[in-house]
C-alpha positions in Angstrom: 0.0 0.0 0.0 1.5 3.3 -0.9 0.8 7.1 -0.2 -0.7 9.4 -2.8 2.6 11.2 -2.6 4.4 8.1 -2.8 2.6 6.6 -6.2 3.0 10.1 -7.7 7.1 10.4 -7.2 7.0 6.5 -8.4 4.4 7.6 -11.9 6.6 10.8 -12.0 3.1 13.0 -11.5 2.3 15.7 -9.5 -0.3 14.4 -6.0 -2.6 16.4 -7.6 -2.8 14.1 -11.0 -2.9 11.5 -8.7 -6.0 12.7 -6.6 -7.7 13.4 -9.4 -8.2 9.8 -11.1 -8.7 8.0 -7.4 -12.4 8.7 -7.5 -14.8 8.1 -4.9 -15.4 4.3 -6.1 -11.6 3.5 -6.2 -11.2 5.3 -2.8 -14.7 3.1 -1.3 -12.9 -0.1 -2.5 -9.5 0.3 -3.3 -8.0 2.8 -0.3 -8.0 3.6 3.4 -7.2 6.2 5.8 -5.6 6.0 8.3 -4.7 9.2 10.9 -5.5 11.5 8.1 -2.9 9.3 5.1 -4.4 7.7 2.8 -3.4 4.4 1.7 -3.9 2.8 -1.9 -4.1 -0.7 -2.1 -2.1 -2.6 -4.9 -5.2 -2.6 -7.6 -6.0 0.9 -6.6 -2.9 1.9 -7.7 -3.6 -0.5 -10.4 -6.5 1.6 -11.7 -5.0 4.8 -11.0 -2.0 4.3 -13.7 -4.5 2.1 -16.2 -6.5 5.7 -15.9 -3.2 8.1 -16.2 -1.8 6.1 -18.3 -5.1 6.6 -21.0 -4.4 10.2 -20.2 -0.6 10.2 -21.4 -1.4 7.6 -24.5 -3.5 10.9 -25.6 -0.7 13.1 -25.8 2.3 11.0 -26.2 3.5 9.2 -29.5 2.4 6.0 -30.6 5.2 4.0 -29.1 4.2 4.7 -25.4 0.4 3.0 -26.5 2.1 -0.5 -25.8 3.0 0.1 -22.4 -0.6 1.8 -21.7 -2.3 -2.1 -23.0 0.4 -3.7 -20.9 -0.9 -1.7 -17.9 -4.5 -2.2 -18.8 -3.6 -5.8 -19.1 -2.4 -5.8 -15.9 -5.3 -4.2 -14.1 -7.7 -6.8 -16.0 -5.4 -9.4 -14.8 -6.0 -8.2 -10.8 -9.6 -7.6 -10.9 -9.8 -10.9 -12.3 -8.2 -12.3 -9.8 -10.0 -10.7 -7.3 -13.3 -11.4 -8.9 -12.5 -15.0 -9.0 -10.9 -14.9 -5.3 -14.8 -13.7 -4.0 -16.2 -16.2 -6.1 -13.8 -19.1 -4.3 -14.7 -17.5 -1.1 -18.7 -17.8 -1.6 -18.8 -21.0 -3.1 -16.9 -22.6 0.0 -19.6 -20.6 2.2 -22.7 -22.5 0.0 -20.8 -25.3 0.7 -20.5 -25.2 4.4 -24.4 -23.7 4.6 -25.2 -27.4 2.2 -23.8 -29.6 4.5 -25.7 -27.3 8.0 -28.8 -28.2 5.9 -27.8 -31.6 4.9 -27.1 -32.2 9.1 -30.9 -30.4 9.3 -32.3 -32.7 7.2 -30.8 -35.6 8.5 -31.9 -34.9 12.3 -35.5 -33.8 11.3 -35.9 -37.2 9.7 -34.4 -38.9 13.0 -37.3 -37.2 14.8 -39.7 -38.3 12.8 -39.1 -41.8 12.3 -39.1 -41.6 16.2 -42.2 -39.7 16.8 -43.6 -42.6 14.1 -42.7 -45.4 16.6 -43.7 -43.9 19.8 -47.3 -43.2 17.8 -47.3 -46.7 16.8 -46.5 -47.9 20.3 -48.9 -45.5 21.9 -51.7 -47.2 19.5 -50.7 -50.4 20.5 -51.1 -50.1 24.5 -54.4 -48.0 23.3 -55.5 -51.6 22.0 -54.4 -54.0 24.4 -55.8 -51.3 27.4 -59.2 -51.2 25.2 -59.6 -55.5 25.6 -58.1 -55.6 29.1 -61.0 -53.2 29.9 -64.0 -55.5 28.0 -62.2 -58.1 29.3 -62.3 -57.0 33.3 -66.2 -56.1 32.4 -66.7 -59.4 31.2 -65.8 -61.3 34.1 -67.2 -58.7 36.3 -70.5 -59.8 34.5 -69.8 -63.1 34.6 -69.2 -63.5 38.6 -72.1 -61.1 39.2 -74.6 -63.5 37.8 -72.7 -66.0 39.1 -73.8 -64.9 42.6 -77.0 -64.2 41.2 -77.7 -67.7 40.9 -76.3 -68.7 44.0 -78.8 -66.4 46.0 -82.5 -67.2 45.1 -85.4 -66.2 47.4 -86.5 -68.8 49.0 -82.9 -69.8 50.5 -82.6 -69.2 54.5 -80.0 -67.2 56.4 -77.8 -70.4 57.1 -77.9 -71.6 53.1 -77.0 -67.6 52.2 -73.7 -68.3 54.9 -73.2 -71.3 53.0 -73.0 -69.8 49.8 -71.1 -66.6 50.8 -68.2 -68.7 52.3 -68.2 -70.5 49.0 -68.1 -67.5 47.0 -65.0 -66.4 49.3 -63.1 -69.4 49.5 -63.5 -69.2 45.6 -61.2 -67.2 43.6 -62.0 -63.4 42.8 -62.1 -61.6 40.1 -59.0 -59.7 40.5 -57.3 -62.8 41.6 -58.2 -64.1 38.6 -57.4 -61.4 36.0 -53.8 -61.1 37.9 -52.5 -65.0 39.0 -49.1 -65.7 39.0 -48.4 -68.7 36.5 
């Protein structure tokens, strides 16, 4: 990076030639300014003698035309590279934002085959709770006429003693529904 006084003595032109072709654009991209000096990156300076040197190729002979396409060659050459320096840059950054997404992707379907199951198993302890339920009512239903039958009205006290000891010494329901095998 060099000085506007320092890329005038080195173009043999006076700062003020020099001020004049570093326009705001050149300055936005190409300079910076630091405790009041201003600093011109390599392609500023770049531009700044492609633009001087168009200005001499006017008013000197023929012969001095090469070294103006030479320069112009040159400045081509570094915003080329330049341009194809940001274009490196943001095709590694859509590559690093494809595989984020890719990592997204691959966790949302995790999720989702695992919400599947757990809806799956939920169904399936929905079913089994449904006939363990009409199950228990059955029996219940069952036992209840079962001592239905035992108690008819003409039996006595003794006979209704009889048959309740029965009905206790018999297995319950619950008993039943949960025996140990």
């Amino acid at each position: 990076m060099k000085t506007i006084s320092q890329l005038a003595k080195e173009l043999n032109v006076t700062k003020t030639a020099v001020r004049k072709y570093l326009t705001d654009d050149i300055r936005n991209q190409f300079a910076e300014t630091v405790s009041g000096v201003i600093y011109i990156s390599e392609q500023g300076e770049r531009l700044i003698i492609s633009k001087l040197s168009k200005n001499k190729a006017q008013t000197e002979k023929a012969s001095d035309s090469a070294n103006d396409s030479e320069n112009q060659s040159e400045t081509v050459s570094g915003v080329s590279d330049t341009v194809s320096a940001l274009v490196s840059t943001l095709q590694n950054q859509l590559n690093v934002k494809d595989t984020q997404i890719n990592d997204l992707q691959t966790e949302l379907n995790k999720e989702r085959e695992h919400n599947r199951q757990q809806s799956e198993r939920l169904a399936e302890l929905s079913d089994k709770l449904a006939e363990l339920t009409r199950n228990s009512q059955i029996l219940l239903k069952q036992e209840q006429d079962k001592n239905t039958h035992l108690l008819s009205p003409g039996d006595t006290s003794d006979n209704i003693g009889n048959i309740a000891s029965s009905v206790n010494s018999k297995t319950t329901l619950w008993s039943r529904l949960f025996k140990k095998k």
